[in-house]
C-alpha positions in Angstrom: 8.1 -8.1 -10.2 8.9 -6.0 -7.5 8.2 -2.8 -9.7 4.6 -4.7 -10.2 3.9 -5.3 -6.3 4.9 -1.6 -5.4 2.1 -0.4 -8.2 -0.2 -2.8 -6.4 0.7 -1.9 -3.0 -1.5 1.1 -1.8 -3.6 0.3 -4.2 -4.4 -2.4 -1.6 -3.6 -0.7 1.1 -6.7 2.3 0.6 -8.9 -0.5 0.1 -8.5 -2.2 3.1 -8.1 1.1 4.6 -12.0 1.9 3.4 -13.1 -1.3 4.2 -11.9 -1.2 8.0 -14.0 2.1 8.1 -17.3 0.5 7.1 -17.2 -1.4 10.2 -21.1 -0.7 11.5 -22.7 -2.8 8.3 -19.8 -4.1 5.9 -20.6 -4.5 2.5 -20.4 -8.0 0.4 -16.8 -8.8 -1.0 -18.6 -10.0 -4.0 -20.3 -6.6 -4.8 -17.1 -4.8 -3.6 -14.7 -7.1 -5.9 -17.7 -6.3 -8.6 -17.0 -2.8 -7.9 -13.2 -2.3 -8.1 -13.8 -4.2 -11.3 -16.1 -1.5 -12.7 -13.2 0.6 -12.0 -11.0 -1.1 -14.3 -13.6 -1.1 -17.0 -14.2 2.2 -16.7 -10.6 3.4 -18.1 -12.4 1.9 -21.4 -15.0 4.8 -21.8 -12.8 7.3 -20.1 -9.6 6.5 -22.7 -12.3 7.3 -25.5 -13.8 10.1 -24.3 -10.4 11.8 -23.2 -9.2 11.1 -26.4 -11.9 12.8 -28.5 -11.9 15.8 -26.6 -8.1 16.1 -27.0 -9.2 15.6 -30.9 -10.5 18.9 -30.2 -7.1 20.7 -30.2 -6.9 21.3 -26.8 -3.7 19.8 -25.0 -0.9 20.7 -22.5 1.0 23.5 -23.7 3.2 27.1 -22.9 -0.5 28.0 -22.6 -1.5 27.7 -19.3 -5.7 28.2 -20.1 -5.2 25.5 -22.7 -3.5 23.1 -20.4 -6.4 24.3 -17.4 -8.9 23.1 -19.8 -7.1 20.0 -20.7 -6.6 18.7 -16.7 -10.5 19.9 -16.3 -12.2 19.5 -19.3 -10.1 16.3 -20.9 -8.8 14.4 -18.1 -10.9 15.0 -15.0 -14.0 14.8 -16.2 -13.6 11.9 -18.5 -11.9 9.6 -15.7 -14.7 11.2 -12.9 -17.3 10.9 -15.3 -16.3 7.2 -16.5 -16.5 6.1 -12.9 -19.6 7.6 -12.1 -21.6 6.0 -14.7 -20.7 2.7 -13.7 -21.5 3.2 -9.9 -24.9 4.9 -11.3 -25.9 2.4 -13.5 -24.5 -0.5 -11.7 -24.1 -0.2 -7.7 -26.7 2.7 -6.9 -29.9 0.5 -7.0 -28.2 -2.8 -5.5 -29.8 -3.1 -2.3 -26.9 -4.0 -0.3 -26.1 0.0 -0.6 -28.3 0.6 2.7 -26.5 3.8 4.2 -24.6 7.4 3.1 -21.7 5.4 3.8 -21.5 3.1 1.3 -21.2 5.7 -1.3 -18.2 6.0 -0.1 -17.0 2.6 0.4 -18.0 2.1 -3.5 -16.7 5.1 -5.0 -13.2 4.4 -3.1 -13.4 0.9 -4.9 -14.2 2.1 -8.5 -11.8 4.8 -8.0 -8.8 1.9 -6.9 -9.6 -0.3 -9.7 -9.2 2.8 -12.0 -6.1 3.2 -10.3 -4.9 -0.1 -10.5 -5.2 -0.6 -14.2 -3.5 2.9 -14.5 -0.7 2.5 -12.2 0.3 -0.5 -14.1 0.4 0.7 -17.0 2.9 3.7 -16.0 4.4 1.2 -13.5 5.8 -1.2 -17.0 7.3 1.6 -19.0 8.6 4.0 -15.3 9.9 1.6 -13.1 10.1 1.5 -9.7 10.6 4.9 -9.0 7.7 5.6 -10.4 6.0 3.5 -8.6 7.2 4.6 -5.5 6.4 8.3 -6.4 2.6 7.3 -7.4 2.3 5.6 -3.9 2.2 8.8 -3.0 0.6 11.0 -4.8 -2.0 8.9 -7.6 -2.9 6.5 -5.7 -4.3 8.4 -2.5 -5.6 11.3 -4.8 -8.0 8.7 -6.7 -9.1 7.3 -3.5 -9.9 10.7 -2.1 -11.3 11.8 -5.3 -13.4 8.5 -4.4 -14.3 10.1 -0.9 -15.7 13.6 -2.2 -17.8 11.7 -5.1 -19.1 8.7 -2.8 -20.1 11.2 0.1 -22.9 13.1 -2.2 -23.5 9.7 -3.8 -24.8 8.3 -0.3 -26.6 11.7 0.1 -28.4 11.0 -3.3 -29.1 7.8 -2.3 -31.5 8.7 0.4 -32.7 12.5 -0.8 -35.4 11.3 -3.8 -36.1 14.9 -4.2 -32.5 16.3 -4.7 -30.7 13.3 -5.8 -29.8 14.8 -9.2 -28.5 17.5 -7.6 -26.6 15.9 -5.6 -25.3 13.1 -7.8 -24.3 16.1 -9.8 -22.6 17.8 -7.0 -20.5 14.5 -6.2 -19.5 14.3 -10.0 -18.1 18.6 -10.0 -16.3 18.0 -6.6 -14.3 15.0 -7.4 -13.8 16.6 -10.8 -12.6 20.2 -9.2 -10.4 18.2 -7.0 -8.7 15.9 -9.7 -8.9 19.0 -12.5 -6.8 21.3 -10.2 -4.5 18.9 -8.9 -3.4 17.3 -12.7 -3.2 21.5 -13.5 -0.9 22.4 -10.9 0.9 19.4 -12.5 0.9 19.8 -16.3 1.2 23.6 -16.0 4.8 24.5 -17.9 4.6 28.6 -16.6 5.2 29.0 -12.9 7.6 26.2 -11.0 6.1 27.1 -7.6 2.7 26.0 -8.8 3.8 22.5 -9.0 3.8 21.9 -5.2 0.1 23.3 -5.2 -1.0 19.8 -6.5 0.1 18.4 -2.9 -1.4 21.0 -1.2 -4.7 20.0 -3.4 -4.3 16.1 -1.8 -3.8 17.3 1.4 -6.9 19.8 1.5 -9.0 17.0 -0.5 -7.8 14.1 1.6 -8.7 16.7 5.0 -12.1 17.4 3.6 -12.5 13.7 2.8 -11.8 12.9 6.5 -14.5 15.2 7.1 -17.0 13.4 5.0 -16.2 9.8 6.2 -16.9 11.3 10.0 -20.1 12.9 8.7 -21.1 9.5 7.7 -19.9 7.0 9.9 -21.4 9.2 12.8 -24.9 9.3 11.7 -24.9 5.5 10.2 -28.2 3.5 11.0 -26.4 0.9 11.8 -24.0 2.7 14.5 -25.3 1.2 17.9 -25.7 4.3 19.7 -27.8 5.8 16.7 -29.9 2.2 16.7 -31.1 2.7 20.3 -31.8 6.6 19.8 -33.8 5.3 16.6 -36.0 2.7 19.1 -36.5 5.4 21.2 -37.9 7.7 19.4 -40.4 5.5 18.2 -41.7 4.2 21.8 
């Protein structure tokens, strides 16, 4: 039980953390509860696809290009991927996703579903120590893997002409970000390369800071930008 509420924990804790933020137009609870649930479902579609890659041969090994292609190519961009698709298909055209923002916001809730369902599941056979030493390090990596993908998802959302590009762009830099810190990880050569992966949070989570400022400064909805807005149009 305990082991179960420690999994759960910052799982909560980054969502309420996101949702604070949004404070200049919050978004419904129903569409966000929708969301973190598309999270969950999307560890269906990225369990598949993972695994047929891996059916390819490639795997974590005294190899380090084989494991750098298994954190990239087999684990990052399945899971990123996965996620993606269902805020794509799903949240993208809902109308309640009215500012760059809220890319965020949604993207940080599909990413904490995902990590819900996943932290669970290494939570029943670990323990509680590994649930303490997922609180930090999982957990706040797939919300700020979350940050990087929603910030070019609420650029895309209100860019018709380069929204590919910059759906696309969302997709590589949460994948990067993820693929290099599960490499630094799973790599059996070099010891010292294991702390890398923090230093891969840290510089995500900075450059997520970053993009939640970028955002929350030029919202439509911030008061300040509202009577700049009016102005300009007297």
């Amino acid at each position: 039980m305990i082991a179960m509420l420690l999994a759960l924990a910052p799982v909560a804790a980054f969502v309420l953390y996101i949702y604070v933020r949004d404070e200049y137009d919050r978004e419904p609870i129903g569409l966000l509860f929708f969301c973190f649930l598309s999270g969950i479902l999307s560890v269906i579609p990225a369990y598949y696809s993972s695994k047929y890659l891996a059916s390819t041969g490639i795997s974590i090994s005294q190899n380090i290009f084989e494991t750098f292609a298994y954190a990239f190519g087999v684990v990052a961009l399945s899971e990123e991927f996965a996620k993606f698709l269902f805020l794509r298909i799903f949240i993208f055209p809902n109308k309640a996703f009215d500012e760059p923002f809220d890319g965020i916001v949604y993207a940080v809730m599909a990413g904490m579903g995902f990590a819900a369902f996943e932290n669970i599941i290494y939570v029943q056979s670990g323990g509680i120590q590994v649930a303490i030493l997922r609180m930090f390090t999982a957990i706040p990596a797939h919300a700020v893997f979350g940050v990087l993908m929603g910030y070019f998802m609420g650029l895309a959302k209100f860019d018709k002409k380069r929204q590919v590009q910059l759906m696309f762009t969302g997709v590589m830099a949460a994948v990067v970000a993820h693929g290099l810190y599960d490499f630094f990880l799973m790599q059996m050569n070099y010891e010292f390369l294991g702390g890398m992966a923090f230093t891969t949070l840290i510089l995500s989570w900075v450059l997520g800071k970053k993009a939640m400022r970028i955002h929350r400064e030029q919202s439509p909805f911030k008061p300040a930008n509202a009577v700049e807005e009016v102005e300009a149009m007297k």
